[in-house]
Every structure is written in C-alpha cells, then in structure tokens.
OpenMM code with the backbone's topology and positions (N, CA, C; nanometers):
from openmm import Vec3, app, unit

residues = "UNK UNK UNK UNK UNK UNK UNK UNK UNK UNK UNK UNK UNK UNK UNK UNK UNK UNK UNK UNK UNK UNK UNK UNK UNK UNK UNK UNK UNK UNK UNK UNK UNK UNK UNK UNK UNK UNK UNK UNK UNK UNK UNK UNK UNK UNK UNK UNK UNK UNK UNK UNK UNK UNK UNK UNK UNK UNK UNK UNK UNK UNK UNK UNK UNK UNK UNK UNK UNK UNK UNK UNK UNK UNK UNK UNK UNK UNK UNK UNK UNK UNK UNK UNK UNK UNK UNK UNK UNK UNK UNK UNK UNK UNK UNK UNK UNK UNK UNK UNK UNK UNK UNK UNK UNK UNK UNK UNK UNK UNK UNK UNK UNK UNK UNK UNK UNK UNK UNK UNK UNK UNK UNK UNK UNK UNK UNK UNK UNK UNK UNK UNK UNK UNK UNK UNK UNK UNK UNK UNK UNK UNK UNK UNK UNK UNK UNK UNK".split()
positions = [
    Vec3(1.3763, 5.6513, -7.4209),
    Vec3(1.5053, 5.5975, -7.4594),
    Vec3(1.5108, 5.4504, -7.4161),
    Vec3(1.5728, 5.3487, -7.4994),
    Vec3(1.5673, 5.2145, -7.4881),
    Vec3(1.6925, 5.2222, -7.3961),
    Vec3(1.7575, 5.0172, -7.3914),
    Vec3(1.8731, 5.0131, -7.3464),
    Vec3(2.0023, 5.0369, -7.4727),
    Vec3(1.9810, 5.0275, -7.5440),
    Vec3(2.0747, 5.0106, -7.7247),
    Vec3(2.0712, 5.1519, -7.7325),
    Vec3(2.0011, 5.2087, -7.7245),
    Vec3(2.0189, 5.3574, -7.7338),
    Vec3(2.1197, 5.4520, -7.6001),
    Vec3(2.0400, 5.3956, -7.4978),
    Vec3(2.1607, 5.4267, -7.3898),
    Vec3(2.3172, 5.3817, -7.3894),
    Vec3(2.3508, 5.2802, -7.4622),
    Vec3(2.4918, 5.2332, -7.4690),
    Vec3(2.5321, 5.3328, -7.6051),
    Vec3(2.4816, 5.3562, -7.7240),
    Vec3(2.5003, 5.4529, -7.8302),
    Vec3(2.5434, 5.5322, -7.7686),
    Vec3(2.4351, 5.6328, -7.6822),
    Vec3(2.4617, 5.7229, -7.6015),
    Vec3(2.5784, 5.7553, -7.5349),
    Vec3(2.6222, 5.6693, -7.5137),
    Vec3(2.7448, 5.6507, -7.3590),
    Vec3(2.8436, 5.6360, -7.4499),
    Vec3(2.8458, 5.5474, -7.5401),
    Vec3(2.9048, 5.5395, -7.6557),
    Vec3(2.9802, 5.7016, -7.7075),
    Vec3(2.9143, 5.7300, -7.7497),
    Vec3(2.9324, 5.8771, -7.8531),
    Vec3(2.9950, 5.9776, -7.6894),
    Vec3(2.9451, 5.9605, -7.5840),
    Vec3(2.9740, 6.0378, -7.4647),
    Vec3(3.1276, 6.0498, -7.3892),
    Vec3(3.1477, 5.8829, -7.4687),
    Vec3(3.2798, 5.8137, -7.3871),
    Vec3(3.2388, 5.8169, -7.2217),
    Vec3(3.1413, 5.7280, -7.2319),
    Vec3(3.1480, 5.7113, -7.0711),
    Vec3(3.1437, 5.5731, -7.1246),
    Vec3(3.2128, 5.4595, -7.0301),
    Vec3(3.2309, 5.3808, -7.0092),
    Vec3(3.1374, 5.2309, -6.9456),
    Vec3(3.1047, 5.1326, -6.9344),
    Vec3(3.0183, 5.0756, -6.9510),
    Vec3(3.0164, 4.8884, -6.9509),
    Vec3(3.0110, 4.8424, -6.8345),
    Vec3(3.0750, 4.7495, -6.7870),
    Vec3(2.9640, 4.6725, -6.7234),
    Vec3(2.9009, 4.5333, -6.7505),
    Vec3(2.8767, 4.4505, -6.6100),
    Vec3(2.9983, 4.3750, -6.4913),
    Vec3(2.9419, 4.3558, -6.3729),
    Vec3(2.9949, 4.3563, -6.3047),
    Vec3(2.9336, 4.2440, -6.2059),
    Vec3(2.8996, 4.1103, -6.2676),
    Vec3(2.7945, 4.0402, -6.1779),
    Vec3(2.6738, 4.0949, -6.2304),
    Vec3(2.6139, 4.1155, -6.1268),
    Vec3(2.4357, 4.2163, -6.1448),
    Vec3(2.4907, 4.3521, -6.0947),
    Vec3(2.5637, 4.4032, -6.1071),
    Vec3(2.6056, 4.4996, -6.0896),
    Vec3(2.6369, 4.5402, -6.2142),
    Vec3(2.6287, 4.7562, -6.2524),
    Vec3(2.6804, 4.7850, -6.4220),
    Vec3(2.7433, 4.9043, -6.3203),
    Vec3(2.8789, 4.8964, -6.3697),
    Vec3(3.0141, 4.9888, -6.3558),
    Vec3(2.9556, 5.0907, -6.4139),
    Vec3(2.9848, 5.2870, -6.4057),
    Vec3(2.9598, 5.3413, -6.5208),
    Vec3(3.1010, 5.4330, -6.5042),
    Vec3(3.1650, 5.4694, -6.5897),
    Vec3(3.3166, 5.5447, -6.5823),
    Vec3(3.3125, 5.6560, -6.6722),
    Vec3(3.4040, 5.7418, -6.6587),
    Vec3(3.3954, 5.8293, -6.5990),
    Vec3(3.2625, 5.8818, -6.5023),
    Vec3(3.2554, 5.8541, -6.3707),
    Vec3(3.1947, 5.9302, -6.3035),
    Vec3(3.1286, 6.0899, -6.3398),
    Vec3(3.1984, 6.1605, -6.3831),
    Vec3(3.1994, 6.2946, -6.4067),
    Vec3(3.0923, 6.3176, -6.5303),
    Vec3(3.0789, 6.2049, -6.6025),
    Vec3(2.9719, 6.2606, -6.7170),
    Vec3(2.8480, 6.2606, -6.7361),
    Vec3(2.8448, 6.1559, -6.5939),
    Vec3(2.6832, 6.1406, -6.5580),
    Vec3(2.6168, 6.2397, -6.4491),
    Vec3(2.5331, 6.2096, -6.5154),
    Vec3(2.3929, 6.3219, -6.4302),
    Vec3(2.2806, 6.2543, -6.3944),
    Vec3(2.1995, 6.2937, -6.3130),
    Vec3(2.1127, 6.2515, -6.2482),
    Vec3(1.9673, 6.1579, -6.3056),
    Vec3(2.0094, 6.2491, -6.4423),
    Vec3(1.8786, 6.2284, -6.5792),
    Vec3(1.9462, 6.1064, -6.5872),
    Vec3(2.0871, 6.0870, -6.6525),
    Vec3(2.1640, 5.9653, -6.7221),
    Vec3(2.1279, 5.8331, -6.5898),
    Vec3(2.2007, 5.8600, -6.4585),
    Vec3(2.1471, 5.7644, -6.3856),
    Vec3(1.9786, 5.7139, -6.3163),
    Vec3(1.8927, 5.7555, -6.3560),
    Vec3(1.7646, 5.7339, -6.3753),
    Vec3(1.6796, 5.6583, -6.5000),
    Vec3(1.8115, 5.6470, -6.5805),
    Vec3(1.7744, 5.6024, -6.7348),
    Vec3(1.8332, 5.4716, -6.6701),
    Vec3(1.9707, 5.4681, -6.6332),
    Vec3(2.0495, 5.3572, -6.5909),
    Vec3(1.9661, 5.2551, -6.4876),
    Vec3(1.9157, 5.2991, -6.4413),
    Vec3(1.8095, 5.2437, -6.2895),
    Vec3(1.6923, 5.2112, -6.4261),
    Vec3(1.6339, 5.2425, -6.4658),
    Vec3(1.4844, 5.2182, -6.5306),
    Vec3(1.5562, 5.0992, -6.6344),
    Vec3(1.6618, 5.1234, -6.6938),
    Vec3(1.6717, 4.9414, -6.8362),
    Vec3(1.7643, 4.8917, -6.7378),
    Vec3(1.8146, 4.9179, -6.5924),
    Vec3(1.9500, 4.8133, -6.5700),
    Vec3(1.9252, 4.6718, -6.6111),
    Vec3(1.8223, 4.5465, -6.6305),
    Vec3(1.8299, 4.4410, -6.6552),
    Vec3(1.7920, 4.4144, -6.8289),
    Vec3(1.7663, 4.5061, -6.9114),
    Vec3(1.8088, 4.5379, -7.0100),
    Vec3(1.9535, 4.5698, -7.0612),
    Vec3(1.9949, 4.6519, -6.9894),
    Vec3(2.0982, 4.6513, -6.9849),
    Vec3(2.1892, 4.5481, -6.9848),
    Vec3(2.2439, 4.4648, -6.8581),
    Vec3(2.3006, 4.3749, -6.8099),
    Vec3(2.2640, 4.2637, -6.9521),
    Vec3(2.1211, 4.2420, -6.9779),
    Vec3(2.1053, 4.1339, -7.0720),
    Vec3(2.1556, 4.1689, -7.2296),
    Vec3(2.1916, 4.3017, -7.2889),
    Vec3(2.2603, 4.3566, -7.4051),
    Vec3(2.4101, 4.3267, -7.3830),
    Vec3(2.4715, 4.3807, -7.2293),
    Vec3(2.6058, 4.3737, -7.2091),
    Vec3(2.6352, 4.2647, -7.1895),
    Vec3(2.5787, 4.1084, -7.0840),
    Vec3(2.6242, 4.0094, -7.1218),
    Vec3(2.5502, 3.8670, -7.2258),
    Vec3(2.4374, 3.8784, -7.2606),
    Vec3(2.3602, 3.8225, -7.3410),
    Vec3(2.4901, 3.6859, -7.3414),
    Vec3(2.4787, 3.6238, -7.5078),
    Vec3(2.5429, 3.4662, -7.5122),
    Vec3(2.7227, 3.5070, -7.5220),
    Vec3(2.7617, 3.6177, -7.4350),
    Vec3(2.9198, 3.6170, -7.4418),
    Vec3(3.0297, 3.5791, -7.3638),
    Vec3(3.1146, 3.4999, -7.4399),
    Vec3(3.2094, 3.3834, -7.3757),
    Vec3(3.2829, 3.4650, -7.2630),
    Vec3(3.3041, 3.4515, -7.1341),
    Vec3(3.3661, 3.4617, -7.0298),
    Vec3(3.4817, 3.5441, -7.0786),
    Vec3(3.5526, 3.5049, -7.1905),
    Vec3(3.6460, 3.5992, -7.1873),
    Vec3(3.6388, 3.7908, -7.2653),
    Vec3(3.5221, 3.7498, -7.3056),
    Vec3(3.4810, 3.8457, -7.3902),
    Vec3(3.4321, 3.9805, -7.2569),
    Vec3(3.3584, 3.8756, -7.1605),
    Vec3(3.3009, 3.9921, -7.0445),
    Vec3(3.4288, 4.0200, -6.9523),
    Vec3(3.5446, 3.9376, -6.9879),
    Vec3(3.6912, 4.0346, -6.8967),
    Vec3(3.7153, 4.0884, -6.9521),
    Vec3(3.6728, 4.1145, -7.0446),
    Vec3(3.7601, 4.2414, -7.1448),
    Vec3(3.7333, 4.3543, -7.0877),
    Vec3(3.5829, 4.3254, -7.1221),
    Vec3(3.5381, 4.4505, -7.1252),
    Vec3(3.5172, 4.4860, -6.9665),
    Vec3(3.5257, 4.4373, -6.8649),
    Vec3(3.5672, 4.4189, -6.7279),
    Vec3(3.7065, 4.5491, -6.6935),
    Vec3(3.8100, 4.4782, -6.7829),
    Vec3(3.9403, 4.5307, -6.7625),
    Vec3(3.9713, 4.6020, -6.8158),
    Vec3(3.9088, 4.6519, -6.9706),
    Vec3(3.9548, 4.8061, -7.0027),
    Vec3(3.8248, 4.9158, -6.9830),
    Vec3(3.7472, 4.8202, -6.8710),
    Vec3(3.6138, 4.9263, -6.8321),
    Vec3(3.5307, 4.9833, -6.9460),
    Vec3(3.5479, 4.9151, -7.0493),
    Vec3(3.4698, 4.9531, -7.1834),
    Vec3(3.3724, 4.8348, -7.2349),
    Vec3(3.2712, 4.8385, -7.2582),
    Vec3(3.1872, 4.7550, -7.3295),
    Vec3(3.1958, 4.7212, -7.4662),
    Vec3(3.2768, 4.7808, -7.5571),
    Vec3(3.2934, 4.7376, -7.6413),
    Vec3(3.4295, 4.6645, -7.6907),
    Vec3(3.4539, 4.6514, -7.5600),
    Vec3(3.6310, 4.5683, -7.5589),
    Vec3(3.5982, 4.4103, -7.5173),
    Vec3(3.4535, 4.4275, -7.5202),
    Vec3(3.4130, 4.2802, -7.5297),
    Vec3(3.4645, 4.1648, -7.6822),
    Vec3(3.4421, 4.3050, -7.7714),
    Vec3(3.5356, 4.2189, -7.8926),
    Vec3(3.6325, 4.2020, -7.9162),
    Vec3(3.7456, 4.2299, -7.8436),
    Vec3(3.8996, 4.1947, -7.8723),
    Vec3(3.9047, 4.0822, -7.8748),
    Vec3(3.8867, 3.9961, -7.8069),
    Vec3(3.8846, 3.8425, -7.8276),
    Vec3(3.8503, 3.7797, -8.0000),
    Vec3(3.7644, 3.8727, -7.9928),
    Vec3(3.7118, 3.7931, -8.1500),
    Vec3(3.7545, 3.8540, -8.2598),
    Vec3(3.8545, 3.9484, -8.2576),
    Vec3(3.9247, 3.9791, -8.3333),
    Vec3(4.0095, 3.8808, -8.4625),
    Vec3(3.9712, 3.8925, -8.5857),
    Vec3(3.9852, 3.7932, -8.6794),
    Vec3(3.8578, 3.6708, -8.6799),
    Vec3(3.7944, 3.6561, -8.6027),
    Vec3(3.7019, 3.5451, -8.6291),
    Vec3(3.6061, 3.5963, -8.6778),
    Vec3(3.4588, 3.5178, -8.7038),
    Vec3(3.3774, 3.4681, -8.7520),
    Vec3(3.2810, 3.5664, -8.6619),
    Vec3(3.1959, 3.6509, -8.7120),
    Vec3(3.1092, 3.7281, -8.5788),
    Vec3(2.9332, 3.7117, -8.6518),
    Vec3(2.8801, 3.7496, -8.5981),
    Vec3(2.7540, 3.7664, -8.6263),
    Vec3(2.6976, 3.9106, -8.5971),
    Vec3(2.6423, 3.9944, -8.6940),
    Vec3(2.5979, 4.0635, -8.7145),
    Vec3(2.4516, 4.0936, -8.7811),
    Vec3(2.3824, 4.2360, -8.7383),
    Vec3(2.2440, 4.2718, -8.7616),
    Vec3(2.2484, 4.2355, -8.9640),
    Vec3(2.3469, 4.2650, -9.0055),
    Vec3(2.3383, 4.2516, -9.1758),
    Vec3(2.4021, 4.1096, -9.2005),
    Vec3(2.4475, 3.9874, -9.1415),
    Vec3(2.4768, 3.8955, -9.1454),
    Vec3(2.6222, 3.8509, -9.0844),
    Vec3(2.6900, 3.7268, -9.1617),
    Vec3(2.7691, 3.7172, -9.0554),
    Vec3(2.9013, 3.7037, -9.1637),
    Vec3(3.0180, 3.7881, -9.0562),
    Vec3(3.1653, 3.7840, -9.1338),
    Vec3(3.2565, 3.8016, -9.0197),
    Vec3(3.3871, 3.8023, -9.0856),
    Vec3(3.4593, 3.8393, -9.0369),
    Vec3(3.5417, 4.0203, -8.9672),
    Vec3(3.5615, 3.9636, -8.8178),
    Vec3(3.5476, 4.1150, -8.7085),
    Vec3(3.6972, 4.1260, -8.7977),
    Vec3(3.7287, 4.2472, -8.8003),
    Vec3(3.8582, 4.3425, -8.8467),
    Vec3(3.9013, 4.4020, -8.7616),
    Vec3(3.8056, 4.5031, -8.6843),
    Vec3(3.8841, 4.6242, -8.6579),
    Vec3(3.7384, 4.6759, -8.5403),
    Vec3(3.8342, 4.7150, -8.3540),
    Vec3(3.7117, 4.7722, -8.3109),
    Vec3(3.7526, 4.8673, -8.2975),
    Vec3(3.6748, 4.9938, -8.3109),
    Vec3(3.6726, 5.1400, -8.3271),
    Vec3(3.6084, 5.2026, -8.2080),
    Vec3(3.6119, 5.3234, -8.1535),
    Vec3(3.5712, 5.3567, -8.0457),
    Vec3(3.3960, 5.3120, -8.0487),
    Vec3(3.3288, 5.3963, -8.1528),
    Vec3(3.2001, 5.3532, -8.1488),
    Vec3(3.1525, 5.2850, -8.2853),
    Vec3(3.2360, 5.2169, -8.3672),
    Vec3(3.2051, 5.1389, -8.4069),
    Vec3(3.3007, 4.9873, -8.4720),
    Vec3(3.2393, 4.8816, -8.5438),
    Vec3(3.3423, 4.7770, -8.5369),
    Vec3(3.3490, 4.7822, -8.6968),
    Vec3(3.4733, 4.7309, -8.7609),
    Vec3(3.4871, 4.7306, -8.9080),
    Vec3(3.4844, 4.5443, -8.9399),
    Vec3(3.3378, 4.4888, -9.0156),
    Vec3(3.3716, 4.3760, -9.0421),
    Vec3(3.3395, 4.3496, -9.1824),
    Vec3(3.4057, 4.2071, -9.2384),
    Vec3(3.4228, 4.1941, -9.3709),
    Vec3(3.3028, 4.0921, -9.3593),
    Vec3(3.1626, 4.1043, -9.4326),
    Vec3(3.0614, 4.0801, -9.4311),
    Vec3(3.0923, 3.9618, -9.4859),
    Vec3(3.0446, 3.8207, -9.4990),
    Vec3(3.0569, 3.6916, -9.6227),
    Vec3(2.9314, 3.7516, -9.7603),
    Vec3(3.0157, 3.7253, -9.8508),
    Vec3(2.9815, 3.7599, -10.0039),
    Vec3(2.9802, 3.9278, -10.0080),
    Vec3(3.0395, 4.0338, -9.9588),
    Vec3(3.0893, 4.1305, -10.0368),
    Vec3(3.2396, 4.1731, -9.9864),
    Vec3(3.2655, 4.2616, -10.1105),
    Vec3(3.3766, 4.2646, -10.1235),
    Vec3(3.4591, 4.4072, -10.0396),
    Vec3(3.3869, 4.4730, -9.9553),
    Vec3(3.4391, 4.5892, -9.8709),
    Vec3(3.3980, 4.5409, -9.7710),
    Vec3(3.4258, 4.6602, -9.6794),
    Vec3(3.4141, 4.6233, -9.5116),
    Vec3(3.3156, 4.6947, -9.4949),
    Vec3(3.2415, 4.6831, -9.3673),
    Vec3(3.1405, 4.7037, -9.3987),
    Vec3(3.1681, 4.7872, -9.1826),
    Vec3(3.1418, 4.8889, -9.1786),
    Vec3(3.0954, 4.9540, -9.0092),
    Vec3(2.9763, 4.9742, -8.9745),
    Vec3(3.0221, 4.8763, -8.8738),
    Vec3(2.8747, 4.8974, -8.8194),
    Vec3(2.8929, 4.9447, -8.6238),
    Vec3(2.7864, 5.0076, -8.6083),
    Vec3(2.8027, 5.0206, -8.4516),
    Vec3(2.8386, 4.8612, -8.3644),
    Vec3(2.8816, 4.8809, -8.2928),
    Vec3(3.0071, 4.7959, -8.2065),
    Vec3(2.8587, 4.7032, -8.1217),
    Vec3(2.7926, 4.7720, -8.0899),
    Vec3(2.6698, 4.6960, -8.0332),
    Vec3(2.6064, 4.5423, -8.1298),
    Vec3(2.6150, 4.6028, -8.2425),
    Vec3(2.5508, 4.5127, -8.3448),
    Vec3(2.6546, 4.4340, -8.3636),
    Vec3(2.7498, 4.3382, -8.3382),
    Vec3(2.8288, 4.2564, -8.2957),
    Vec3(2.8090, 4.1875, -8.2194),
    Vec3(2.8170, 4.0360, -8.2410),
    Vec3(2.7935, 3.9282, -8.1476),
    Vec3(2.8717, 3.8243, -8.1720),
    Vec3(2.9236, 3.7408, -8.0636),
    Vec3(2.9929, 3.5930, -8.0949),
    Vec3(2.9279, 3.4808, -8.2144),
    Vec3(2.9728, 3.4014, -8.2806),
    Vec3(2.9029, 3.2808, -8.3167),
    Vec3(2.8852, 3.1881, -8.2304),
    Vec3(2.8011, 3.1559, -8.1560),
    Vec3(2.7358, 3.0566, -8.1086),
    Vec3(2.7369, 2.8949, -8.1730),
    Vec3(2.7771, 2.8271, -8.1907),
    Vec3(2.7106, 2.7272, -8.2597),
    Vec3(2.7461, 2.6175, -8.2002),
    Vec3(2.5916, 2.6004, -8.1758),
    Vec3(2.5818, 2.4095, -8.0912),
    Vec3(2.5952, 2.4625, -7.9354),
    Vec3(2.6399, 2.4146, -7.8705),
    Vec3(2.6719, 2.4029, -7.6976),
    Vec3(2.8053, 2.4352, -7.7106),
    Vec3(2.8807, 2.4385, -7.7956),
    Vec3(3.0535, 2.4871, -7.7996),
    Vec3(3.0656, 2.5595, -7.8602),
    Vec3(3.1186, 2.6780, -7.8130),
    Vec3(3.1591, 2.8340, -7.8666),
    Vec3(3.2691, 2.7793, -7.9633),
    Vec3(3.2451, 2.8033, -8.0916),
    Vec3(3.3433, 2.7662, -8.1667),
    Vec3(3.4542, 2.9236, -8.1589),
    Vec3(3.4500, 3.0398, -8.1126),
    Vec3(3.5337, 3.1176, -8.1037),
    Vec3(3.6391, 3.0389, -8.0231),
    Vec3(3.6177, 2.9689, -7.9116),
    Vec3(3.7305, 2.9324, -7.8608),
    Vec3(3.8012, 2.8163, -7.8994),
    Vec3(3.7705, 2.6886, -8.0163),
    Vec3(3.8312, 2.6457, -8.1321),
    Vec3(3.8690, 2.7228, -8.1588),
    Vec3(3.9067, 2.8269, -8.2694),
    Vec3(3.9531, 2.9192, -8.3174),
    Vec3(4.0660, 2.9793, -8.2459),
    Vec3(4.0285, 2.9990, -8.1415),
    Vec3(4.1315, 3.0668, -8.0582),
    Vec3(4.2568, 2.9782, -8.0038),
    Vec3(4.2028, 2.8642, -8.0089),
    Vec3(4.3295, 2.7430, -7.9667),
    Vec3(4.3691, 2.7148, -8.1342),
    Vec3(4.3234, 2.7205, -8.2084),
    Vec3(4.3787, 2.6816, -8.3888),
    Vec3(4.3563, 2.5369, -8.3621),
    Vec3(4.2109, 2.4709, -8.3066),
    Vec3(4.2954, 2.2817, -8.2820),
    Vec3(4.1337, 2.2666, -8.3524),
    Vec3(4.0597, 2.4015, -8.4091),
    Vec3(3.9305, 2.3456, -8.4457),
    Vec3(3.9377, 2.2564, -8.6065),
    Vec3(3.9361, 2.1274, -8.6737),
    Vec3(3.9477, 2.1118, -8.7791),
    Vec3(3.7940, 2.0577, -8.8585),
    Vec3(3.8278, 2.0950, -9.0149),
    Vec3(3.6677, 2.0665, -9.0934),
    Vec3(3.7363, 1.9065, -9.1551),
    Vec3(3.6824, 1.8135, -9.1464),
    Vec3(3.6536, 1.7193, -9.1852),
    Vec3(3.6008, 1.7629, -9.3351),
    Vec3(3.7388, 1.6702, -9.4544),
    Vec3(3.6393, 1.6881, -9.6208),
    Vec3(3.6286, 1.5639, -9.6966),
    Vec3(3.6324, 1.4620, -9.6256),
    Vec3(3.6280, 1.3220, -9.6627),
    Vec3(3.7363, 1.2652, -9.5270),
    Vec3(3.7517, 1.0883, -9.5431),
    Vec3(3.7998, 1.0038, -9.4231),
    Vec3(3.9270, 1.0630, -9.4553),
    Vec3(3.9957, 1.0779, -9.5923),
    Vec3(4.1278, 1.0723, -9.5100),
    Vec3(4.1870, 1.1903, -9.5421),
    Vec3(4.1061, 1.3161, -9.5342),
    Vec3(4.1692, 1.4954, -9.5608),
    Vec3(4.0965, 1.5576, -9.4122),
    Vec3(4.1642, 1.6342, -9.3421),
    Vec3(4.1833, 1.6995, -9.2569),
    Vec3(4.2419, 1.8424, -9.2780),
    Vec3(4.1589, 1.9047, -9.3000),
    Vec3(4.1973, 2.0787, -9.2876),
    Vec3(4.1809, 2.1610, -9.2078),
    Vec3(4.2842, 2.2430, -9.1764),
    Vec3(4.2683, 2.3350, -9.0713),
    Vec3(4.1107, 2.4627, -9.0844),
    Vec3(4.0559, 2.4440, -8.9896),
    Vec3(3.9758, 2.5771, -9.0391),
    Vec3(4.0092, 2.7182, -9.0224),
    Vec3(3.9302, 2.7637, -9.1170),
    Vec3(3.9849, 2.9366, -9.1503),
    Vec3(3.8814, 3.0088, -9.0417),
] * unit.nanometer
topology = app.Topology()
chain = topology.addChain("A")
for resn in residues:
    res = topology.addResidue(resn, chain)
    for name in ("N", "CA", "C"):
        topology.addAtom(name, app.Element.getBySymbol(name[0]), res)
C-alpha cells in the first residue's frame, strides 16, 4: 500500500487525517489498528509530503481545524484548482470526493479530493489574489478588468 492509497483508505474509513508540523494527527482514535499504524510509521514522510506538498498556509489550517485533510480545500472554493485531468474550477468538497468544473467541458467532473491541488503560479499564490478580489488582468494601457 502506497501513501495516496492510505489517505483513500482513511478516506472511505472516515478516519481523519491531519499534519501537524512533522507530526500526522490521526482521528478517530478508535478506527485504527495496529496494521493501520504500521502503514502510518512506514509512508509518514510520504505522507506529510501529499498532506502538505505546495499548500498555502491557510489551506493546512483548515485542514488543522476541522481535523480533516480534505478541508484543505475550503479555501479554494470557487477558484482556479489544478487537477490529475487538468485544471478548473473547485465547486463542491464532498466527503471523499471534490466536484470541479474542468476548463473546456461542459459538466462537472468528481474526482477524489486527493487529486486536487492549489494553482501555483510564479512565487505568488495567485489563490490569495483571488481571495482579496484586488488580483487584476491587464487588456491593453488603458482597460483594467477584474479577474474571474
């Protein structure tokens, strides 16, 4: 068993799933077993590097404070995400999975909550433009539009 498979796992289990520093939270106590924490010990820095990989500070309180790893996406709720099938817009996060509107088709598209990631771009998280509304696209010197 990988680390992506162990969060599936925990996932579908509802156990809970958190970094914590170099430390990984696991919640409910009660659902783990000895097998599960031996898996946890063998990928923990797999782990840690899936749960916090390139995600903005506020994304890892999330998921900090509702002790869930996949409450890392509330923040990016409505923006711009990057995904294993490309990149669109996040909709909707679901227990074990996220609903996003892919760029160029016309349904939504679910995918597991893992396969979700911030946009990155450049040295400035443009999620947090977005999140202040002060990010603008330049379309010649003298038009100024808000970006979507």
């Amino acid at each position: 068993m990988n680390a992506a498979q162990l969060l599936e796992m925990f996932s579908e289990r509802g156990i809970g799933i958190w970094p914590d520093g170099d430390l990984l939270r696991l919640k409910p106590k009660s659902k783990l077993d000895n097998r599960l924490l031996e898996e946890v010990r063998a990928h923990k820095p797999e782990l840690l590097s899936l749960l916090n990989g390139e995600w903005p500070q506020e994304c890892l309180d999330y998921a900090k404070r509702f002790q869930n790893a996949a409450a890392r996406l509330y923040p990016l709720l409505g923006k711009t995400v990057r995904t294993s099938r490309g990149r669109g817009r996040l909709l909707q996060v679901l227990g074990r999975a996220a609903a996003v509107a892919l760029e160029g088709k016309d349904d939504v598209t679910y995918l597991p909550w893992q396969e979700v990631n911030p946009v990155i771009s450049g040295r400035k998280k443009r999620w947090e433009n977005d999140r202040h509304n002060r990010h603008t696209v330049t379309t010649d010197a003298s038009t100024r539009l808000p970006a979507t």
